[in-house]
Backbone as JSON, one array per atom type, in Angstrom:
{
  "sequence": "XXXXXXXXXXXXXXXXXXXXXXXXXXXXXXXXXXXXXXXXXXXXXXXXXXXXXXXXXXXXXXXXXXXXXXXXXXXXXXXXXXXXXXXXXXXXXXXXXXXXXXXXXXXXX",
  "N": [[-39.38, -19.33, 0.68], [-36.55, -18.71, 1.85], [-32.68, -18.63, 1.35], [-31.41, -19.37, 3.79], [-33.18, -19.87, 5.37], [-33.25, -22.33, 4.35], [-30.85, -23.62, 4.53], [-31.06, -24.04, 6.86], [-32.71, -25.7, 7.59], [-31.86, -27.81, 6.26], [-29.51, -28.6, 7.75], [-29.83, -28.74, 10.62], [-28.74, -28.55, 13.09], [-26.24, -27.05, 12.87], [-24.5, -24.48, 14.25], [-24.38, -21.01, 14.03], [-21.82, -18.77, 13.49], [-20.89, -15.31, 14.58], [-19.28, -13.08, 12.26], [-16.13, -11.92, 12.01], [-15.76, -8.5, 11.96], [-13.92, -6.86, 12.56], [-11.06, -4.84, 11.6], [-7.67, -5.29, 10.5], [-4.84, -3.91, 13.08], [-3.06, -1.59, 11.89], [0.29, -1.7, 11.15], [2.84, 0.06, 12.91], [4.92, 2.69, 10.6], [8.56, 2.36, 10.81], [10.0, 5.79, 11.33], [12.55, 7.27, 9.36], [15.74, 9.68, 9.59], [16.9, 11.14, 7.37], [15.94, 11.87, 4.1], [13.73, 10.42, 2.1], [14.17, 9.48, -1.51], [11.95, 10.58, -4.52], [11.28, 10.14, -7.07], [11.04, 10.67, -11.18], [10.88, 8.52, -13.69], [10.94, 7.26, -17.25], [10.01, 4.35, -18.38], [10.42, 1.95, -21.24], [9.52, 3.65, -22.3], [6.92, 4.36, -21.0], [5.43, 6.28, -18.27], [6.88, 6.23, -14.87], [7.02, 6.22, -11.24], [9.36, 6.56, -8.88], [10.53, 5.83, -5.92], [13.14, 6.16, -3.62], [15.38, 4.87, -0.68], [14.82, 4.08, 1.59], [15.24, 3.09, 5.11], [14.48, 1.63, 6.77], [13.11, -1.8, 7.65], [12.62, -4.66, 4.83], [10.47, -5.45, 5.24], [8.37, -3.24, 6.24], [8.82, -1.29, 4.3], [7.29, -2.75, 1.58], [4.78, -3.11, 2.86], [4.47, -0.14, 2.97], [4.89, 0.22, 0.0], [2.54, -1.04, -0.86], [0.38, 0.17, 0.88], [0.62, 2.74, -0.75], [0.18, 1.93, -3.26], [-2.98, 0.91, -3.13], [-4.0, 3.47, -2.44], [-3.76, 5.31, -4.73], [-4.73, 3.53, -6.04], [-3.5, 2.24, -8.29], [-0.77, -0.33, -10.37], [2.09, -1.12, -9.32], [5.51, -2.27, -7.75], [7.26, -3.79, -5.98], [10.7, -3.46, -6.04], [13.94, -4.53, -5.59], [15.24, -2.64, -3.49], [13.5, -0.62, -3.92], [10.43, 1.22, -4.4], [8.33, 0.89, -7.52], [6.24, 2.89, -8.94], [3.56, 2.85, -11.37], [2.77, 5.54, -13.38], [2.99, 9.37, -12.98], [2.72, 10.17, -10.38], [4.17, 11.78, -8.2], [3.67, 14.19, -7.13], [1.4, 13.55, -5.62], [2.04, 11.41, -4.03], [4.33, 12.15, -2.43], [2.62, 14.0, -0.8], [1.05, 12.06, 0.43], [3.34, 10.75, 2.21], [4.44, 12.77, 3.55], [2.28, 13.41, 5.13], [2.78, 11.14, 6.78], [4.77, 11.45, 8.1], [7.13, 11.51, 7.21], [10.1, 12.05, 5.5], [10.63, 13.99, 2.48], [12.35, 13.99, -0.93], [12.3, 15.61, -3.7], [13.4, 14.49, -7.26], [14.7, 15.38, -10.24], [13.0, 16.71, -12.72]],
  "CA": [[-38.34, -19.73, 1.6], [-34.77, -18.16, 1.11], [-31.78, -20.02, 1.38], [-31.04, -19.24, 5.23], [-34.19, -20.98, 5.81], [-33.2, -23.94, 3.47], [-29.87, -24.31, 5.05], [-31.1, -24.23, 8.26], [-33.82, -27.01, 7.6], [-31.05, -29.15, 5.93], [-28.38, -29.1, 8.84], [-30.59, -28.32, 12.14], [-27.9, -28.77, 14.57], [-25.34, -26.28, 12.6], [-24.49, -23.17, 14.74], [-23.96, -20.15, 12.72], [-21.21, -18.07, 14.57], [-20.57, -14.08, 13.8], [-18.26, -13.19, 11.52], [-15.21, -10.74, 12.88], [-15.51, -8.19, 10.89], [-12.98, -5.89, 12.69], [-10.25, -4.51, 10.53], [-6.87, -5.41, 11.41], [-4.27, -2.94, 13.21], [-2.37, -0.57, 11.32], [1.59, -1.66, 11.64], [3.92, 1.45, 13.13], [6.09, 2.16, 10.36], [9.59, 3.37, 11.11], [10.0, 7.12, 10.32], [14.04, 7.82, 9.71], [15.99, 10.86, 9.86], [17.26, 11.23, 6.0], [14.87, 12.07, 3.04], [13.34, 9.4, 0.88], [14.01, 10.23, -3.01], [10.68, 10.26, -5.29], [12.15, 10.72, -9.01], [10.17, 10.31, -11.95], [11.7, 8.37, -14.8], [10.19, 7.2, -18.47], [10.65, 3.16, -18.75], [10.26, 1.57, -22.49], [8.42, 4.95, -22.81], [5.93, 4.77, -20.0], [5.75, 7.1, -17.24], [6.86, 5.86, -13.58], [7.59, 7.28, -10.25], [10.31, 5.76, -8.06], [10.98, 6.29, -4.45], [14.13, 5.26, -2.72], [16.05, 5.83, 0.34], [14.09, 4.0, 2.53], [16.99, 2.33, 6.01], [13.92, 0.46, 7.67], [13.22, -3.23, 7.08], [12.08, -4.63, 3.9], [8.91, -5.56, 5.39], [8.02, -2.21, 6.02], [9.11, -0.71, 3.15], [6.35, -3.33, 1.26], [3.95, -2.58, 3.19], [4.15, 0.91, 2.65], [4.32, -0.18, -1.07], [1.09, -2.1, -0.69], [-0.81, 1.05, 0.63], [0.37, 3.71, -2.04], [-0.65, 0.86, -4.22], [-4.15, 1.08, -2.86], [-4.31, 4.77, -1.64], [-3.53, 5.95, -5.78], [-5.3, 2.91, -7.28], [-2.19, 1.92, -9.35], [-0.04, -0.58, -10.23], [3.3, -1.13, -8.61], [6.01, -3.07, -7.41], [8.5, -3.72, -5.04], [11.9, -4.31, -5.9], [15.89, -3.7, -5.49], [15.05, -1.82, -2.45], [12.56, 0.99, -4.65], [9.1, 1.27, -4.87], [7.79, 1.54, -8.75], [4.46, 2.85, -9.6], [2.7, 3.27, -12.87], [2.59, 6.45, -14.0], [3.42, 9.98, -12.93], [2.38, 10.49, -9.16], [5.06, 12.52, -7.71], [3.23, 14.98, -5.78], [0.29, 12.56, -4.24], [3.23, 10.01, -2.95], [4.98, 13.3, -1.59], [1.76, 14.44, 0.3], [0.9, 11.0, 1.13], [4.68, 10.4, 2.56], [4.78, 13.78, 4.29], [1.34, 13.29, 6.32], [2.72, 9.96, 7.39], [5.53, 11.84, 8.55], [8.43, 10.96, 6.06], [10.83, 13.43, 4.75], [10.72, 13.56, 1.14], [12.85, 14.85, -1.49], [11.78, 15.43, -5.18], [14.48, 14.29, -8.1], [14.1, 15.16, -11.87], [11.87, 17.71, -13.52]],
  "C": [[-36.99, -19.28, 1.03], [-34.01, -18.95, 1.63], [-31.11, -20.09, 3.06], [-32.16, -20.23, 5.68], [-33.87, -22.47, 5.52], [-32.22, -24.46, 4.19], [-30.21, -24.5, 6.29], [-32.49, -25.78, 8.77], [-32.71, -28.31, 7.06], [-29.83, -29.73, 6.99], [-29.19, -28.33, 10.06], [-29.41, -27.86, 13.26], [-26.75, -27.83, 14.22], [-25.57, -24.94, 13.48], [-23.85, -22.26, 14.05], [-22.91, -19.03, 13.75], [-21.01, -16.73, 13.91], [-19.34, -13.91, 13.72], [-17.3, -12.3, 12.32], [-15.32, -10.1, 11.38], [-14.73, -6.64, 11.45], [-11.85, -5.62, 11.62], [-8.58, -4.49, 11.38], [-5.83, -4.02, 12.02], [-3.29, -2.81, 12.28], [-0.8, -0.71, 11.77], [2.42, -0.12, 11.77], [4.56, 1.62, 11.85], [7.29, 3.18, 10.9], [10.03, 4.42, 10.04], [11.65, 7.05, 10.78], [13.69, 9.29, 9.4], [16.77, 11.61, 8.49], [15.67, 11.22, 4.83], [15.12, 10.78, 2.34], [13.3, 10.22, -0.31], [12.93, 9.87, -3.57], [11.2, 11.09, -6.32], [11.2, 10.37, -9.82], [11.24, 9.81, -12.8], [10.39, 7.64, -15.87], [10.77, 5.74, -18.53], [9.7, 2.21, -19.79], [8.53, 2.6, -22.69], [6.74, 5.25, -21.98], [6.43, 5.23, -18.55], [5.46, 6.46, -16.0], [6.99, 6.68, -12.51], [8.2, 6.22, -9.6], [10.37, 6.08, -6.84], [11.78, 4.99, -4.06], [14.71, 5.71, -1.51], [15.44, 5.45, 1.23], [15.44, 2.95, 3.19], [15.68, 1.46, 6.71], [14.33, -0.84, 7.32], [12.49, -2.98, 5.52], [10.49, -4.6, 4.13], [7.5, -4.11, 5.48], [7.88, -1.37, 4.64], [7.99, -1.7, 1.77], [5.2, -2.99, 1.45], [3.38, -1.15, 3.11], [4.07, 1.26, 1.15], [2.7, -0.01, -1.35], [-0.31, -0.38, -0.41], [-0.69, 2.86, 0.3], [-0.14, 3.13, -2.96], [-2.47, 1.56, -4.1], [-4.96, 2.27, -2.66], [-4.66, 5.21, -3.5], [-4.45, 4.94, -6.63], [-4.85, 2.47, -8.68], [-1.58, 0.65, -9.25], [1.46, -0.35, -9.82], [4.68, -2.32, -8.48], [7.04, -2.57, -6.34], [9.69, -4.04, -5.39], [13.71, -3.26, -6.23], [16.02, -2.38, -4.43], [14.36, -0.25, -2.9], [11.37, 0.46, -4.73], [8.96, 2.13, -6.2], [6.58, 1.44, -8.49], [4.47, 3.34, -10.65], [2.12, 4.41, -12.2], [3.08, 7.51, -12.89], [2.63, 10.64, -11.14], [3.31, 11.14, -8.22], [4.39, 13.2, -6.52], [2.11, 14.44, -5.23], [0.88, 11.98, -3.36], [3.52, 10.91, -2.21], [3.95, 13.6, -0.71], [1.7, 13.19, 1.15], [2.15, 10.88, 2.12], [4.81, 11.4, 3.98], [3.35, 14.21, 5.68], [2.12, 11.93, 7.29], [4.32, 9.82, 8.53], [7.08, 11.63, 8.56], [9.24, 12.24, 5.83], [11.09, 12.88, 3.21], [11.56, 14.88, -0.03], [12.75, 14.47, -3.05], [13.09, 15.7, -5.97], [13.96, 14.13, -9.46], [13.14, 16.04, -11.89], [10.96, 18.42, -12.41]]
}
């Protein structure tokens, strides 16, 4: 007997409902008309990448955090109106940025 059986002998009257397992929608974000900067800099000797220059909201600008975060498999953060990531990703963010239909402009080395 597996445990679907067991639970279903211990609460009879439980209805089991299906799960949603849609995926939610994909927020717009707003594309401006000025280049976003993606700089690399070296902080207490480890290698980051920065991007700034973003005029949307913050919320956006998080969110689009959130899935370079996920897209590169990196740490990150959000803050002072820049997205940091760990380590030296310059030209993935730039492709990523420039499919999503960003204008991007590379600063530093």
């Amino acid at each position: 007997m597996d445990l679907q059986e067991q639970l279903k002998n211990l609460f009879p009257n439980h209805i089991v409902e299906p799960e949603d397992t849609s995926l939610p929608e994909a927020k717009e974000l707003w594309i401006q008309d000025e280049p976003m900067i993606c700089k690399f800099e070296k902080r207490k000797g480890k290698p980051t990448t920065i991007i700034e220059g973003y005029t949307g909201t913050d919320e956006d600008f998080k969110l689009l955090a959130k899935e370079l975060k996920t897209k590169l498999s990196v740490g990150g953060t959000f803050k002072d109106d820049s997205i940091i990531i760990q380590g030296d990703y310059r030209d993935t963010i730039m492709t990523i940025l420039k499919e999503k239909g960003f204008k991007v402009k590379r600063v530093g080395g």
